[in-house]
C-alpha positions in Angstrom: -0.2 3.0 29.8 -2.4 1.7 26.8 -0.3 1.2 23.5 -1.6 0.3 20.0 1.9 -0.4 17.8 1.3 -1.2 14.4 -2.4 -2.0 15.5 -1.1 -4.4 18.0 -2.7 -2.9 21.7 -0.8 -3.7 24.8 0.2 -2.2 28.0 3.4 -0.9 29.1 5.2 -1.4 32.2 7.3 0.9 34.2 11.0 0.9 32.6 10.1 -1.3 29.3 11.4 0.1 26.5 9.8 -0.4 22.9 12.3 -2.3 21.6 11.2 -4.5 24.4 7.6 -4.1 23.6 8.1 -5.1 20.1 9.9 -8.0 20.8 7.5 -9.0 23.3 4.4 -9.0 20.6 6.8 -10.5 18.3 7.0 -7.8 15.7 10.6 -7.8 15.3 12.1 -9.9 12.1 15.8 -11.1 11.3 15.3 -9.7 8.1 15.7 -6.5 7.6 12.8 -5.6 5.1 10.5 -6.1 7.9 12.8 -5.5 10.6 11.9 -2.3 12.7 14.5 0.2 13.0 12.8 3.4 15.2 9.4 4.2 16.1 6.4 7.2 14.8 4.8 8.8 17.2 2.7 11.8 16.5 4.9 12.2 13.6 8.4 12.9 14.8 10.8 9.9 15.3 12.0 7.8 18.5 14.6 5.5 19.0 13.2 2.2 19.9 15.6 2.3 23.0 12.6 4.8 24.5 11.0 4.1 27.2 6.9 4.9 27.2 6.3 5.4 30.5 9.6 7.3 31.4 8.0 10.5 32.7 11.0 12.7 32.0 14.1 12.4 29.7 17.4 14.2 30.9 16.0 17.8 30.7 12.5 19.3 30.9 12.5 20.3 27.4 13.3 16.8 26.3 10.8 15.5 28.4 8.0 18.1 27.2 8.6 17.1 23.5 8.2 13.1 24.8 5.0 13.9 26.9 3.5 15.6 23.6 4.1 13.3 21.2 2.8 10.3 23.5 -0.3 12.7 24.4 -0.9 13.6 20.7 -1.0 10.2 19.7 -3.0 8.8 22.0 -0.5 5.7 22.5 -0.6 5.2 18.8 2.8 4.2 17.7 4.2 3.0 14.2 7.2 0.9 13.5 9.9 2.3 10.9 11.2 -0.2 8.2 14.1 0.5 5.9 11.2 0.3 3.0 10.9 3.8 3.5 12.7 6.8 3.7 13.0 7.7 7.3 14.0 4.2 7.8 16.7 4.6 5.4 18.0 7.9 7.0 18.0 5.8 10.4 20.0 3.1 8.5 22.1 5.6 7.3 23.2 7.4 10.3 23.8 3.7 12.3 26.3 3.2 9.0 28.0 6.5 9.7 28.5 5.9 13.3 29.8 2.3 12.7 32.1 3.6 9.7 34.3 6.3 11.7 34.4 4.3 14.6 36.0 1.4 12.7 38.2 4.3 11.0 38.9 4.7 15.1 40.2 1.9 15.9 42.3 0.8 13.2 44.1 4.7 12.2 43.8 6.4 15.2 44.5 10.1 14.7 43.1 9.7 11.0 40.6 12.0 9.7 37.8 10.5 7.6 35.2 12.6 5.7 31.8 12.2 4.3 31.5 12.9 0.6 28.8 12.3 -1.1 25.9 9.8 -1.0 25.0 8.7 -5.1 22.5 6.3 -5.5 22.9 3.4 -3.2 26.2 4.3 -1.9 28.0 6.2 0.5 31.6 7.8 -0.5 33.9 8.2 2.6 37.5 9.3 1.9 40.3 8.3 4.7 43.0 10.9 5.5 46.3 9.4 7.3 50.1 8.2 7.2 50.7 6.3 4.7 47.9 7.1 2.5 44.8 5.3 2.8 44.7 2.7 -0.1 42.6 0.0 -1.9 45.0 -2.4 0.3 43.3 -1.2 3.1 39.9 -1.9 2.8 39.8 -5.5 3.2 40.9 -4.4 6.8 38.2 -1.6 7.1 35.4 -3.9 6.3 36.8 -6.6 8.4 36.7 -4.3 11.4 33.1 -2.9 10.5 32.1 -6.2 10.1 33.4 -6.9 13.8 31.6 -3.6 15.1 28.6 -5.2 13.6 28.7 -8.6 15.0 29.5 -7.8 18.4 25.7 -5.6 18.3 27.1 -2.0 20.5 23.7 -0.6 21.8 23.5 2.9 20.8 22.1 5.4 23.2 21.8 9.1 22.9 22.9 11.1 25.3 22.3 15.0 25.9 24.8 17.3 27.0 25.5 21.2 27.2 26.6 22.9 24.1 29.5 23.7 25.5 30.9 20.4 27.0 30.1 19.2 23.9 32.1 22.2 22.2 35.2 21.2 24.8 34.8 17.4 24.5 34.8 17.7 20.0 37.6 20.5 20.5 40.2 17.8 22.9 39.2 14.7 20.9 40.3 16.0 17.8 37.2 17.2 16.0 37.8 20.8 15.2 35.0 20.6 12.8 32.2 19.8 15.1 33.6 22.0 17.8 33.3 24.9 15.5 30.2 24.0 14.5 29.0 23.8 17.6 30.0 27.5 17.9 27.2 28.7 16.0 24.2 26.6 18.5 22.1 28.9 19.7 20.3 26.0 22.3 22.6 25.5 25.4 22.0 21.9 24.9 23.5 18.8 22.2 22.7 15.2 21.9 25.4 12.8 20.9 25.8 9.5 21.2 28.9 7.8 22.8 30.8 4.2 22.9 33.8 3.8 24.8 36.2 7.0 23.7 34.0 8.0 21.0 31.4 10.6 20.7 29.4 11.6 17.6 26.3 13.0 16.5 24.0 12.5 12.7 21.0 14.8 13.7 18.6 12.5 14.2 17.4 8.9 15.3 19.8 5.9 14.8 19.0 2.3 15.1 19.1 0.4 18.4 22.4 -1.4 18.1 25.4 -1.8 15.5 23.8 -5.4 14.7 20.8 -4.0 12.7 23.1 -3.5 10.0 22.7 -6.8 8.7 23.0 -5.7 4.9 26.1 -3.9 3.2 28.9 -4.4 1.5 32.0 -2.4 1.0 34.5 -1.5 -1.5 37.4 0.7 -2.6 36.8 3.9 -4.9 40.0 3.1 -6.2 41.7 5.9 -3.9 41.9 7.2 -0.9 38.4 5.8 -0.1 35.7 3.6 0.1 31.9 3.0 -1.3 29.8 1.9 1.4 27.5 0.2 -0.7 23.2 -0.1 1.1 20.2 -2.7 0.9 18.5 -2.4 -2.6 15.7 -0.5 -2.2 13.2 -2.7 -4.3 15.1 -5.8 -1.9 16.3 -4.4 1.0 17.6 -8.0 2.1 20.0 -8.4 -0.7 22.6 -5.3 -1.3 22.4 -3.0 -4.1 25.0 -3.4 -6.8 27.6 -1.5 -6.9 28.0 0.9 -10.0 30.8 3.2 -10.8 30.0 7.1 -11.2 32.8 8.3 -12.8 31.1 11.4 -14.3 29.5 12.6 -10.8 32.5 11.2 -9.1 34.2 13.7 -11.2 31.7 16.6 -10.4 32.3 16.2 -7.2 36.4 16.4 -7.2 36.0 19.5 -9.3 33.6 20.6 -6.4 36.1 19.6 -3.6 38.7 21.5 -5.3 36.3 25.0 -5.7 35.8 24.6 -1.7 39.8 24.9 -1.5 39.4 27.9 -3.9 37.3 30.1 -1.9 38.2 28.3 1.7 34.8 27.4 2.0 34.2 23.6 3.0 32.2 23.4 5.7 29.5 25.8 7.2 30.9 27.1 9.8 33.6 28.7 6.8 30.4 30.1 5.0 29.5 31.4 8.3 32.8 32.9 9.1 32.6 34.5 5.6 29.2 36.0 6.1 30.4 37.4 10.1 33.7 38.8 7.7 31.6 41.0 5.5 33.5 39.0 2.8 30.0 37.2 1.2 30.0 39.4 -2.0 33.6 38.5 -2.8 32.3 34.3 -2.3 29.0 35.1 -4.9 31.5 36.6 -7.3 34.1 34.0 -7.5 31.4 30.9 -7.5 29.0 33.3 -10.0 32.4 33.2 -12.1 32.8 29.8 -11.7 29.4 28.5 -12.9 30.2 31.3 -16.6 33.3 29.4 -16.8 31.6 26.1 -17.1 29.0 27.3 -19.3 31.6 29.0 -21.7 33.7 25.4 -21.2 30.3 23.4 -21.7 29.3 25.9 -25.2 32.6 25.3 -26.5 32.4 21.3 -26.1 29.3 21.4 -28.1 30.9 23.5 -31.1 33.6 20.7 -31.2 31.0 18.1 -31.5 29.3 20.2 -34.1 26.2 19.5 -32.2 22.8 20.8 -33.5 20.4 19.5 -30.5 21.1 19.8 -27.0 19.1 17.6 -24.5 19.5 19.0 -21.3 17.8 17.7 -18.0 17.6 17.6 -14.5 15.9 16.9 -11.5 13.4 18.8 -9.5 14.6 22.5 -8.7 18.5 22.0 -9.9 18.1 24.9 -12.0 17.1 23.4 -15.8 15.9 26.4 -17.1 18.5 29.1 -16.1 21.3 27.0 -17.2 19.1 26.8 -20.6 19.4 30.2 -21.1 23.0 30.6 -20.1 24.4 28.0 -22.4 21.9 30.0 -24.7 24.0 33.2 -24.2 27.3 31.5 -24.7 26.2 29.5 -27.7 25.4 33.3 -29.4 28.6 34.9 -28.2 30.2 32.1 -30.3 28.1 33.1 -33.4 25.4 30.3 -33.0 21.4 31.1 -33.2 20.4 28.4 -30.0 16.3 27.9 -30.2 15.1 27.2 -26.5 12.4 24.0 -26.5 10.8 22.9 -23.3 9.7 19.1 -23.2 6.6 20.3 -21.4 5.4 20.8 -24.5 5.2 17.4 -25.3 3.3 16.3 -22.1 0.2 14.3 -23.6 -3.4 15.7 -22.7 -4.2 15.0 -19.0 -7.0 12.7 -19.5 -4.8 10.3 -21.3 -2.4 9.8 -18.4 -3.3 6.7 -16.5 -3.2 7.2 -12.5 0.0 4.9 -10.5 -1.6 2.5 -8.6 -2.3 5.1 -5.5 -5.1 6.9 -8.1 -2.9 9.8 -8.3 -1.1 10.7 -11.7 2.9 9.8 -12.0 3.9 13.6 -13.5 7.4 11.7 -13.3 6.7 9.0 -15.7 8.0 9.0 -19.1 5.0 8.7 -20.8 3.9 11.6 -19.5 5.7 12.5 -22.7 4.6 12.1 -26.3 7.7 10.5 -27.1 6.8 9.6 -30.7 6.3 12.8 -31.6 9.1 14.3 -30.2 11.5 11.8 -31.8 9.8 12.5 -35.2 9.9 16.4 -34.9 14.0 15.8 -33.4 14.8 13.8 -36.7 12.9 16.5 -39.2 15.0 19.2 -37.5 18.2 17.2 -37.8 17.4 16.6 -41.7 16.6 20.4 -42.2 12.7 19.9 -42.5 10.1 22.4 -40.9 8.1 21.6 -38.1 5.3 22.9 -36.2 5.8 23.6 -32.5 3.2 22.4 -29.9 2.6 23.9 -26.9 1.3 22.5 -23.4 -1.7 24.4 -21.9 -1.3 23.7 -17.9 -4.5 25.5 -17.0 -6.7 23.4 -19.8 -4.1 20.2 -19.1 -3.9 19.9 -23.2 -1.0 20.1 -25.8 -2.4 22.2 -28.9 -0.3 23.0 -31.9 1.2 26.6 -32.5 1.8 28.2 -35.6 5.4 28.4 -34.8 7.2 27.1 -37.4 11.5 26.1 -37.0 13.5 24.9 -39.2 17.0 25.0 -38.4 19.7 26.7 -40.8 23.9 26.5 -40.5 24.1 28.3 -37.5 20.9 26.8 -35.3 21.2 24.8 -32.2 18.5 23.5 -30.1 18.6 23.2 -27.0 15.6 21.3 -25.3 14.9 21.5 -21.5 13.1 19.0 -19.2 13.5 16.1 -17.0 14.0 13.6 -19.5 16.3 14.8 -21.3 18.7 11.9 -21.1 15.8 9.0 -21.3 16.9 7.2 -24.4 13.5 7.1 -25.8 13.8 10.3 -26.8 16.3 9.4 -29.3 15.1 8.8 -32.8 17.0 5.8 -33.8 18.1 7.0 -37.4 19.4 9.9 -35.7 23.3 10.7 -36.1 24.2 10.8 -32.6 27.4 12.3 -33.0 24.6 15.5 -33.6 22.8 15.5 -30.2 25.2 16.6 -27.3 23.9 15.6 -23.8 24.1 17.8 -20.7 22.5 16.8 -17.2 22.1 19.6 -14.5 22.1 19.0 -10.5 22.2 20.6 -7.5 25.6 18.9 -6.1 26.2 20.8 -2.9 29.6 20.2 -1.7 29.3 21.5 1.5 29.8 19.8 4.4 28.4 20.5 8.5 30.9 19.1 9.2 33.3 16.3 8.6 30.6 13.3 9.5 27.7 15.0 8.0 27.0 15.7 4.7 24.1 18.1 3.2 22.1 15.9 1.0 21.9 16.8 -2.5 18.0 16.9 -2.2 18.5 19.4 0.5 19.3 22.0 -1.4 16.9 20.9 -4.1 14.2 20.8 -1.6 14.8 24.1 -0.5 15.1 25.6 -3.5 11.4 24.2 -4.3 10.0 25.4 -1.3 10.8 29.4 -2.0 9.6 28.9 -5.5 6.6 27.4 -4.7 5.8 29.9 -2.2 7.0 32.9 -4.1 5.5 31.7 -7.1 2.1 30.3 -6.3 1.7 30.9 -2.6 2.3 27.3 -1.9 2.6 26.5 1.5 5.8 23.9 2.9 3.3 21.2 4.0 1.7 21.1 0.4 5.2 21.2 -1.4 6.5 18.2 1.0 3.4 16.8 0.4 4.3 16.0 -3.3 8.3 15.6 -2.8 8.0 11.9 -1.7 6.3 11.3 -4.9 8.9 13.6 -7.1 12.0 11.9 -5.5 10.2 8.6 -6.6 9.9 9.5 -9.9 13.0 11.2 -10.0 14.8 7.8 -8.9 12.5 5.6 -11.7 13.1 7.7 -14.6 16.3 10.6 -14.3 18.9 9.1 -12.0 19.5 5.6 -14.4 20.4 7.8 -17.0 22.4 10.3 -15.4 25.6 9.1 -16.7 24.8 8.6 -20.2 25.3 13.0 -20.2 28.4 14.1 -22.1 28.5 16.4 -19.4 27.6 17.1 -16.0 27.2 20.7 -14.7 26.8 21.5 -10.5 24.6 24.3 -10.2 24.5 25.0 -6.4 26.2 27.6 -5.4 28.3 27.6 -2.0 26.4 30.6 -0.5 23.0 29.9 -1.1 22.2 28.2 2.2 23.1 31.1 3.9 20.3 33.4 1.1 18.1 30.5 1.8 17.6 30.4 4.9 16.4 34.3 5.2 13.3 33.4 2.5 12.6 30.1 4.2 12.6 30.2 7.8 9.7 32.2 8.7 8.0 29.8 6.2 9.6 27.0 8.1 8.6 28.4 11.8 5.1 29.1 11.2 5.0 25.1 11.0 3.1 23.6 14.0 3.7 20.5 16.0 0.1 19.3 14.9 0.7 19.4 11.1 1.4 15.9 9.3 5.0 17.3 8.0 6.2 18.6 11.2 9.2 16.1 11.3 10.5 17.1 8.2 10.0 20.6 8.8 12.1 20.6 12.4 14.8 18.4 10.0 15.3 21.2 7.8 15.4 23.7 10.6 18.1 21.4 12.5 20.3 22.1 9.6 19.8 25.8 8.7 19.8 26.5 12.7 23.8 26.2 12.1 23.4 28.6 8.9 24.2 32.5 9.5 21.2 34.5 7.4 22.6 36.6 4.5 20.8 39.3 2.6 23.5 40.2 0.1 20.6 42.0 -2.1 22.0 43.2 -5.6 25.0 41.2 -4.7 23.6 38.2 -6.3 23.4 38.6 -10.5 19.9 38.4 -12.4 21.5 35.6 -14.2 22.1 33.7 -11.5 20.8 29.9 -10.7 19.3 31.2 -7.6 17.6 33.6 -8.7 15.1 31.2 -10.5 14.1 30.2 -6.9 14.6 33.6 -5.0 13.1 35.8 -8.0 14.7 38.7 -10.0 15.4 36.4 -12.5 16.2 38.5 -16.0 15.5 35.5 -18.4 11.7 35.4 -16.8 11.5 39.1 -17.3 12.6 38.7 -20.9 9.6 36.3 -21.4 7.4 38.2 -20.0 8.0 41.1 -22.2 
């Protein structure tokens, strides 16, 4: 069988496997930005324990997927490095497995959990007797580091849904068993060593020992922050910075799970088989009035009269505008909505990133000179004359909207800088501009190992809109997302904590709403199209989801329904 890997063409033998391929043309590196972790071919991703010319994996459907892929590609095949993002994700999932199992061996019968992943670090919190403790991660990383060096080859395995339902259910995993549950396919891969079994829905690495670049350290309680290569160095690690403002978000999240006994989704799917969905949007749509009511109140005691609110990509910017809006009046204030779209400078005078394309995500997008000087005229009582951003013409013009704000005005300006300190005037009191930062945090967990990302949700959410709102198709929104999250990790996330406040605006059930809008988009997806990959990764997630149509159920004030339509602040507008 003719090969070409990375441009490299060969021939391979019966029972070589790429990883032996690739060390045989000598593409493999010790360091790990140039290290290879899994293999392309005709878009999806292979383990580089595959064998090429292996006819048939351990079922005919596994070995129809193999065949394809090889056939579609023509014995093309490209080499997956950390440096981008499905090589991070197969990073990632080798760290998982290596994680619990050291959580194995040293507290058997402990239950560790996934939490959240924040920048360039993993939270994992450690349930057992005595409490799990800073004390105790000199030990934890002693024993990962152990897993590491001694270089386990990981192999997946597949097995039937339900010995895989039996084996999670005696070992322990009550989660994953229930999970499991909800498969329709009567088949599951894991991947085993020794007496433990686990699964991260996808690819991992080889062996334990291409995790050559971590560190770990203690979240100061029952936990620890596995801390991943910098991703501008991936040979050095990525310094450690504390969260405690999204740390805090996502306590507050934890303990709402508690509150309406959904943490995982197999309890969202029990809720939805239960009839009892309506009562979950009700309690979580009460939930997110609270914090807007707690949020409007905060920015009285400031005596605030600007609100810079922002947000990445689809978490919901403009609906939580509008609610804070209708909280700042019930408290007797006259808010003035401001979009920093506005101030996006005239097309022709962005200059395109070094791909020829135009960075929509780059600060100076933004007319950021002008904004300051019309933020400080407001905040000394002047007038000022509101532009306006023309998307069809791609130019800012000037309205004849004048504002000038009185006693009772606040602003509140929307957009994804919101938080980029150049958008502070520097004679500005700062004691008068009250920062709020909006994301899509979902605290809902597949299980206890796996975590829904926070761009999950956010990617879904953009998906619906986009096709609801200007017939985009998925391919052409994932398309542009690489680019977004780029932009959104250059110029949003540094400044995330520098919010006076952070507010979560998913909502528990809206997986399960989700799903019914975007899986016939989803499905309709061919093998042949370049995003195919990403497409089946979504659908791996959403297969576990039970569709809900809860239909007036949902609020027209809700954050959803700025992705889902029959938004009432739109309608307003529109009038």
């Amino acid at each position: 069988m003719n090969l070409w890997i990375d441009g490299h063409a060969t021939e391979a033998t019966p029972g070589e496997s790429l990883l032996e391929i690739v060390r045989r043309l000598g593409l493999d590196h010790p360091q790990l930005s140039q290290r290879p972790l899994a293999a392309r071919i005709a878009g999806e991703t292979f383990t580089l324990n595959y064998i090429p010319r292996r006819l048939r994996d351990e079922t005919p459907d596994g070995a129809v997927s193999v065949r394809r892929a090889m056939e579609a590609s023509g014995g093309r095949i490209s080499l997956i490095r950390y440096t981008e993002p499905r090589g991070k994700r197969v990073y990632t999932r080798t760290v998982q497995f290596v994680l619990f199992l050291a959580v194995r061996r040293l507290y058997p019968g402990a239950i560790a959990k996934m939490n959240f992943t924040v920048g360039d670090t993993l939270n994992v919190t450690i349930e057992k007797t005595p409490a799990f403790s800073p004390a105790d991660v000199p030990a934890l990383k002693a024993q990962v580091a152990h897993l590491i060096q001694a270089d386990i080859p990981l192999h997946r395995k597949r097995i039937s849904t339900q010995e895989a339902i039996a084996a999670f259910a005696a070992d322990g995993q009550e989660d994953k068993a229930r999970l499991l549950a909800w498969r329709k396919a009567p088949y599951f891969d894991v991947y085993a060593y020794e007496d433990y079994m686990d699964y991260f829905y996808g690819e991992m690495a080889p062996s334990t020992g291409y995790l050559s670049v971590w560190d770990m350290v203690s979240d100061g309680g029952s936990g620890v922050q596995f801390c991943f290569p910098n991703p501008a160095d991936p040979d050095q690690v990525a310094e450690y910075r504390e969260r405690p403002n999204f740390s805090a978000v996502f306590a507050e999240s934890g303990r709402w799970c508690a509150l309406m006994d959904c943490d995982t989704v197999a309890d969202l799917n029990d809720l939805v088989q239960q009839g009892r969905l309506g009562e979950l949007i009700r309690v979580n749509e009460a939930l997110h009035e609270r914090s807007f009511s707690q949020i409007a109140d905060q920015i009285l005691e400031r005596h605030a009269k600007a609100v810079l609110l922002a947000g990445p990509s689809s978490s919901g910017k403009t609906t939580s505008a509008n609610r804070l809006a209708v909280q700042l009046r019930v408290r007797g204030k006259r808010p003035i909505l401001i979009s920093l779209d506005d101030y996006y400078r005239d097309r022709d005078q962005i200059a395109p990133g070094p791909d020829g394309k135009l960075d929509l995500e780059h600060i100076n997008t933004i007319d950021t000179s002008l904004f300051r000087q019309q933020l400080s005229q407001l905040l000394q009582g002047e007038t000022i004359l509101l532009p306006r951003f023309d998307f069809l013409t791609g130019r800012r013009v000037m309205t004849d909207r004048h504002l000038q704000l009185n006693q009772d005005s606040i602003i509140i300006v929307e957009g994804l800088h919101g938080l980029n300190p150049a958008l502070l005037p520097e004679n500005v009191d700062k004691s008068l501009v009250f920062r709020m930062y909006v994301s899509a945090l979902l605290p809902l967990n597949l299980d206890n190992h796996n975590r829904i990302p926070t761009s999950y949700l956010r990617l879904l959410r953009r998906i619906v809109r986009d096709y609801e709102t200007r017939g985009a198709t998925v391919s052409h929104t994932l398309s542009m997302w690489d680019s977004v999250r780029r932009g959104e990790g250059r110029w949003i996330f540094p400044y995330q904590e520098n919010a006076d406040v952070i507010f979560n605006s998913s909502l528990l059930y809206e997986l399960a709403v989700l799903k019914k809008h975007i899986f016939p988009l989803l499905n309709a997806v061919t093998w042949e199209d370049p995003y195919y990959e990403e497409v089946r990764s979504i659908v791996k997630v959403l297969n576990y989801v039970q569709e809900a149509d809860p239909g007036d159920e949902i609020p027209p004030t809700s954050l959803l329904r700025e992705f889902i339509g029959g938004n009432s602040f739109y309608r307003q507008e529109k009038k």
